[in-house]
C-alpha positions as CSV (number, residue, x, y, z in Angstrom):
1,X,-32.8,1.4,4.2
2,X,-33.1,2.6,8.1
3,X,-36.8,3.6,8.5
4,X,-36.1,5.2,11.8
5,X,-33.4,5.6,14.3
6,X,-33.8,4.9,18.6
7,X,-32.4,5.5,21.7
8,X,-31.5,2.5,23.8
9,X,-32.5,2.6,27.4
10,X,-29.9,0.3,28.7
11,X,-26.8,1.6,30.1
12,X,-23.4,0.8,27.8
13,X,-19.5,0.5,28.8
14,X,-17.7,3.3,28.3
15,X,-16.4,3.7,24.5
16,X,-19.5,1.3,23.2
17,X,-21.3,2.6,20.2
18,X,-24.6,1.3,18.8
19,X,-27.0,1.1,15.9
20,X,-30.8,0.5,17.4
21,X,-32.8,0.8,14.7
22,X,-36.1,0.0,12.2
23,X,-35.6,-1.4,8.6
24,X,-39.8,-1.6,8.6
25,X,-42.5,-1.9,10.6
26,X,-41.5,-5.9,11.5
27,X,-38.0,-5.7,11.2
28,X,-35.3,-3.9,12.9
29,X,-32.0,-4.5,14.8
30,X,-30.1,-3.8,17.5
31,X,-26.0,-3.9,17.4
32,X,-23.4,-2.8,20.1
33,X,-19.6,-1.7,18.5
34,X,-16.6,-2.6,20.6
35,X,-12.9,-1.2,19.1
36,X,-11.4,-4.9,19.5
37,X,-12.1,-8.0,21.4
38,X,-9.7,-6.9,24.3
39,X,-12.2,-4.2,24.5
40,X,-15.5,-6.7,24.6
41,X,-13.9,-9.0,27.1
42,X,-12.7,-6.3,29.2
43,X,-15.5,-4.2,29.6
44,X,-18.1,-7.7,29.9
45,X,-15.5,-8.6,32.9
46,X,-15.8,-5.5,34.7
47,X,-19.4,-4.6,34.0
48,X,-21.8,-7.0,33.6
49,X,-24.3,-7.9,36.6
50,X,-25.8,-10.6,34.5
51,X,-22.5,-13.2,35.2
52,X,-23.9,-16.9,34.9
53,X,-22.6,-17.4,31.3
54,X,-18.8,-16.3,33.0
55,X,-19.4,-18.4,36.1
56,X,-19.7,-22.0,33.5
57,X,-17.9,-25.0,35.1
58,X,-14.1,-25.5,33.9
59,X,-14.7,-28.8,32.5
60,X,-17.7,-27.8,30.2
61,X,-16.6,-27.8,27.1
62,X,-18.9,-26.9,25.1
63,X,-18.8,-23.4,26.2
64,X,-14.8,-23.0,27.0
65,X,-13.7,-25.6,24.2
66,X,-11.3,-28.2,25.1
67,X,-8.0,-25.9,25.1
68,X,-8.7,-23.2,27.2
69,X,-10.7,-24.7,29.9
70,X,-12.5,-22.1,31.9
71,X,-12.8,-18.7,31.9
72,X,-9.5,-17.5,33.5
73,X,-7.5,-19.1,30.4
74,X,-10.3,-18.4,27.9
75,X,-9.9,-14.6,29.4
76,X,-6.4,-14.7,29.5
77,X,-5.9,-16.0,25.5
78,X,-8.4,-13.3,24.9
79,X,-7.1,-10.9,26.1
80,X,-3.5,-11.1,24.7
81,X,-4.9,-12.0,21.5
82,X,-4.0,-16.0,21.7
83,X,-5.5,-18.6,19.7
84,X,-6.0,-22.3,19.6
85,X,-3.3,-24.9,18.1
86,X,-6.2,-26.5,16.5
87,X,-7.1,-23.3,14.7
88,X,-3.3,-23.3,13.5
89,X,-3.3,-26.1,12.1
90,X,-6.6,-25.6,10.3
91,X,-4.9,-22.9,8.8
92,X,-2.1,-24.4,7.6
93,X,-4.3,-27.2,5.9
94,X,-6.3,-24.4,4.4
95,X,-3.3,-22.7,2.9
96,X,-2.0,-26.1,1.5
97,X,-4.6,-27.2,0.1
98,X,-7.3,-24.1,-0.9
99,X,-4.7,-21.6,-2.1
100,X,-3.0,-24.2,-4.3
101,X,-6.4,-25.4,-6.5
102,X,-6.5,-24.3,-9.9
103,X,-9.4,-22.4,-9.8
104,X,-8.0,-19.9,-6.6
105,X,-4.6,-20.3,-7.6
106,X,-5.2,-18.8,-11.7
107,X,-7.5,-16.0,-10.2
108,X,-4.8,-15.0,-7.8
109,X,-2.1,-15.0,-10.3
110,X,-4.1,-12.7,-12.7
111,X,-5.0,-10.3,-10.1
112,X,-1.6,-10.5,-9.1
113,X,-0.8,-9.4,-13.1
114,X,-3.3,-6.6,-13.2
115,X,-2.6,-4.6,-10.1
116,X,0.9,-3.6,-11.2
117,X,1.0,-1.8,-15.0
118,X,3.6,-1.2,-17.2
119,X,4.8,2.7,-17.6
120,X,6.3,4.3,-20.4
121,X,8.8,7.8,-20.0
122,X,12.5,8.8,-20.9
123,X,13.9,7.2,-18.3
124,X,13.2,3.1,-16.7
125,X,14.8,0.2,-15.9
126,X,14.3,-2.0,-18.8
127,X,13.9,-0.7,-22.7
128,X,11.2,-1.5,-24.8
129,X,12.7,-2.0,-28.4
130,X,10.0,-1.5,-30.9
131,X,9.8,2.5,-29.4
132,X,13.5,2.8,-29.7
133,X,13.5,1.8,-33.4
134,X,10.3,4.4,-33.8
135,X,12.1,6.9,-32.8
136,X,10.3,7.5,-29.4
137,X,11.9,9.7,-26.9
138,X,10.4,7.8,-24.3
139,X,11.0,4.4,-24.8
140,X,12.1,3.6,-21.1
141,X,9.4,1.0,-19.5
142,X,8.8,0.3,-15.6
143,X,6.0,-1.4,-13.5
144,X,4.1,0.7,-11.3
145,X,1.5,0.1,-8.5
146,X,-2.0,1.1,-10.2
147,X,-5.0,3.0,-8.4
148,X,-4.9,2.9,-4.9
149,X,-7.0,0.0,-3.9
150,X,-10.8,0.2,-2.0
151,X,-10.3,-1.1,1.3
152,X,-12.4,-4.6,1.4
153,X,-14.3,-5.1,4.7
154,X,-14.5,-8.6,5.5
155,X,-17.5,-9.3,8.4
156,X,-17.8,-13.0,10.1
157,X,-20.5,-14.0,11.9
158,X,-19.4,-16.2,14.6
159,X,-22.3,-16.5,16.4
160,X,-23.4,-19.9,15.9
161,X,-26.7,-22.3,16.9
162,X,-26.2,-24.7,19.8
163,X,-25.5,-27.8,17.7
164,X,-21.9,-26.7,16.1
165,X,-18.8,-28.4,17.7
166,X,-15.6,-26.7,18.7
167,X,-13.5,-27.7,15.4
168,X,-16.4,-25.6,13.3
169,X,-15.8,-22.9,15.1
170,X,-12.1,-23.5,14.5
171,X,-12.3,-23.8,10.9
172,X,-14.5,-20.5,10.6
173,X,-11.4,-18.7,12.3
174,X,-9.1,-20.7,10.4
175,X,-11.1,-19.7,7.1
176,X,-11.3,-16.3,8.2
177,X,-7.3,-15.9,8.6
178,X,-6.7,-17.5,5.1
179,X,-9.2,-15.4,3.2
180,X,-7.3,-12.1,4.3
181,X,-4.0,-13.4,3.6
182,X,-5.7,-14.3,0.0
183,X,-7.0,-10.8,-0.6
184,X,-4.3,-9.1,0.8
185,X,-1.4,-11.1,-1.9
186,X,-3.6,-10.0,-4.4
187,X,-2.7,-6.0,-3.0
188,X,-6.1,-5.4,-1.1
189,X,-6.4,-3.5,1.6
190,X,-8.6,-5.5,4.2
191,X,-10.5,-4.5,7.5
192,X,-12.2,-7.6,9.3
193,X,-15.0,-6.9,11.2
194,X,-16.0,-10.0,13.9
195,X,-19.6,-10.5,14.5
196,X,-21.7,-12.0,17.1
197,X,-25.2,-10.9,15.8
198,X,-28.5,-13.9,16.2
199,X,-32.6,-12.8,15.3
200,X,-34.6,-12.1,18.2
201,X,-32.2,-13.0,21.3
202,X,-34.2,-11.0,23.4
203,X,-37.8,-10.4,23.8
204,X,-37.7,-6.5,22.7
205,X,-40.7,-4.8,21.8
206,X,-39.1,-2.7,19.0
207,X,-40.1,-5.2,16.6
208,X,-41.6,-8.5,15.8
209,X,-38.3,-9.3,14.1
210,X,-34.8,-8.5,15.6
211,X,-31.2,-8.8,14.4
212,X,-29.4,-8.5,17.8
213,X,-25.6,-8.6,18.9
214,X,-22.2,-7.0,18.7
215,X,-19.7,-6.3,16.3
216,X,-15.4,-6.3,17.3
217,X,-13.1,-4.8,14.8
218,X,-10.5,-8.1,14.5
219,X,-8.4,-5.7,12.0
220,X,-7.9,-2.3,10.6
221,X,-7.2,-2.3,6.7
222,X,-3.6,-0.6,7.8
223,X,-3.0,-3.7,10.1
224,X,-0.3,-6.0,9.3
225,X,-2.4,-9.6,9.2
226,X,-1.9,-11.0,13.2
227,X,-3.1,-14.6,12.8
228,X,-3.9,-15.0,16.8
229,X,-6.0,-11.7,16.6
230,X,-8.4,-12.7,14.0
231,X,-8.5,-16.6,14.5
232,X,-9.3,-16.2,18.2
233,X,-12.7,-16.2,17.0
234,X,-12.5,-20.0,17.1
235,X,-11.9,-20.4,20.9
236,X,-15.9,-21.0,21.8
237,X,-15.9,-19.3,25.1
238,X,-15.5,-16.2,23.4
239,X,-18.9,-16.6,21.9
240,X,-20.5,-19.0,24.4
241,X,-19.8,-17.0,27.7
242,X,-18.3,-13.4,26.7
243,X,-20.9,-13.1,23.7
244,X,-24.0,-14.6,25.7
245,X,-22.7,-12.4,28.7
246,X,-23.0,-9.1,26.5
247,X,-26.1,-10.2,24.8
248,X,-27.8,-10.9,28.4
249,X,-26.9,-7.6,30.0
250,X,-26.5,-5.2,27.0
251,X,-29.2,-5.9,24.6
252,X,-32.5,-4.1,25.3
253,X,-35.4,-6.4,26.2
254,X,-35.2,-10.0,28.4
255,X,-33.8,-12.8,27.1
256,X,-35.6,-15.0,24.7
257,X,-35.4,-18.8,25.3
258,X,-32.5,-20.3,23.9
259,X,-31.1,-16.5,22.7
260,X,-32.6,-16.3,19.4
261,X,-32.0,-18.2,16.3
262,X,-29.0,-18.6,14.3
263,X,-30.9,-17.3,10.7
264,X,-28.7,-15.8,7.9
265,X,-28.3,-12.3,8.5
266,X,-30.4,-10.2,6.1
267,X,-29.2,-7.9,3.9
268,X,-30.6,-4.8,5.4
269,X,-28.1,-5.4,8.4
270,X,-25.1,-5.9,6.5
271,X,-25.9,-2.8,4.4
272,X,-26.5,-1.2,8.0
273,X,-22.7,-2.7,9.2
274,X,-21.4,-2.0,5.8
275,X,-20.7,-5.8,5.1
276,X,-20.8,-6.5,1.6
277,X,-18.6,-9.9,1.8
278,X,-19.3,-12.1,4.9
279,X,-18.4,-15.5,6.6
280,X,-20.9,-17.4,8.3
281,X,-20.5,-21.2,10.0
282,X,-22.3,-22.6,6.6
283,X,-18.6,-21.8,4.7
284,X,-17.1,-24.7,6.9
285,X,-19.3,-27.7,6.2
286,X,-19.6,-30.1,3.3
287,X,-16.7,-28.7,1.5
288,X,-17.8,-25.5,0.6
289,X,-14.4,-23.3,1.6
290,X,-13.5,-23.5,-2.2
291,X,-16.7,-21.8,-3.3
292,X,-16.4,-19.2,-0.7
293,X,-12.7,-18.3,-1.1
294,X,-13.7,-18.5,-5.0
295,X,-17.1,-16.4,-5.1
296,X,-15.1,-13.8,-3.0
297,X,-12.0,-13.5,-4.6
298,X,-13.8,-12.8,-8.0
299,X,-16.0,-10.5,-6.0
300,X,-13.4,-8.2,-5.0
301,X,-11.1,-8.6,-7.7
302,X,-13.0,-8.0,-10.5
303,X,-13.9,-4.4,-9.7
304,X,-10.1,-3.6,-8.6
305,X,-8.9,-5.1,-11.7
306,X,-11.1,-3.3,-14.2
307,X,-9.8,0.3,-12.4
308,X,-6.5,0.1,-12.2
């Protein structure tokens, strides 16, 4: 629950909304909105005064990542919605493997099942005997859609701490991609939501405790799924110069050593972003892709099953 609502003092790039706000006394957050990552790196190109993040050597990697080397490329994939091959082929493992286990595969297929039901009137394509010999006039049968669907919003957090390598951040937009084209087989409407968000990245006097950063929409829920567009949250400069670039110039306060800390973000900021389901770095170690793609897909199917 917002406790109170304030005005930031910094000035924003045109068409950049924000939420600066108190949960409590102690806690509160500060997030920028940006229509689409074209718009981020765009507006963080022409804008920001603040340019040392931008102005990283080609050959260090672990801000630009080993395939786009610098920021011209990393700017360039960007902005025509590019992603890395190694991304790719994350994805393709994922779908191989993840969407074939028991477990994913037998929730899919009954979710599959559910969203389409069986209608009865006088006229169909198929007959159902048993209301023919009864007598019933309307003993035609055809599958039909069922409720319209809930749009799921999807959020992930790809801000990560200092210590992950380039193939995490790979696998989170690799993980990412594979989870809407799981929800959306089962019928769901899906709208992704990427995140850069960190606690206390800059030394604001708003509160003790701060949930800083910005939010990109990667995809409306009446987009077709565009692989590049979502999994080009893997290519690190995007977080490690564009999203320290933002963070440095936009975010109200100076900032903190290190830009904050990468905790797990609370629940009072994903009820603020209206995040019920998201995907953080932690999805992509020690096997645990299974138990997210699982945990979600009962998540969201459940509910849509039961109304439809």
């Amino acid at each position: 629950m917002i406790k109170k609502h304030f005005n930031k003092k910094k000035k924003l790039p045109v068409g950049v909304t924000y939420d600066y706000c108190k949960f409590t006394e102690s806690h509160g957050a500060e997030i920028l909105h940006y229509d689409s990552v074209a718009h981020m790196v765009d507006t963080t190109k022409e804008n920001a005064t603040n340019r040392k993040y931008l102005k990283r050597p080609d050959d260090d990697d672990w801000t630009w990542g080993t395939e786009f080397k610098g920021f011209d490329e990393t700017y360039n994939a960007l902005r025509n919605g590019e992603c890395s091959q190694k991304t790719l082929k994350h994805i393709e493992e994922y779908r191989n493997v993840l969407l074939n286990m028991d477990g994913i595969n037998d929730i899919m297929k009954r979710a599959e099942t559910f969203k389409r039901r069986r209608k009865f009137s006088d006229s169909g394509s198929e007959l159902d005997i048993d209301r023919v010999l009864s007598g019933d006039p309307e003993h035609w049968q055809s599958m039909t859609r069922g409720k319209k669907q809930n749009v799921i919003r999807l959020g992930v957090n790809f801000s990560v701490t200092c210590g992950h390598t380039e193939k995490q951040l790979n696998k989170l937009g690799a993980l990412t991609t594979v989870a809407v084209d799981m929800l959306q087989r089962c019928g769901l409407a899906v709208e992704v939501v990427g995140l850069c968000v960190a606690h206390d990245v800059t030394r604001d006097s708003l509160c003790e405790k701060m949930e800083q950063g910005f939010t990109c929409l990667l995809k409306s829920s009446q987009e077709k799924l565009d692989v590049s567009r979502i999994a080009c949250i893997g290519i690190p400069g995007l977080y490690r110069s564009f999203g320290f670039t933002t963070w440095s110039n936009y975010l109200e306060g100076e900032p903190s050593s290190g830009l904050g800390y990468g905790y797990t973000t609370s629940k009072e900021c994903k009820e603020l972003l209206n995040i019920k389901h998201l995907l953080e770095v932690k999805w992509v170690k020690n096997g645990g892709e299974k138990a997210f793609l699982t945990e979600l897909l009962i998540s969201v199917t459940q509910k849509q099953l039961l109304e439809n």
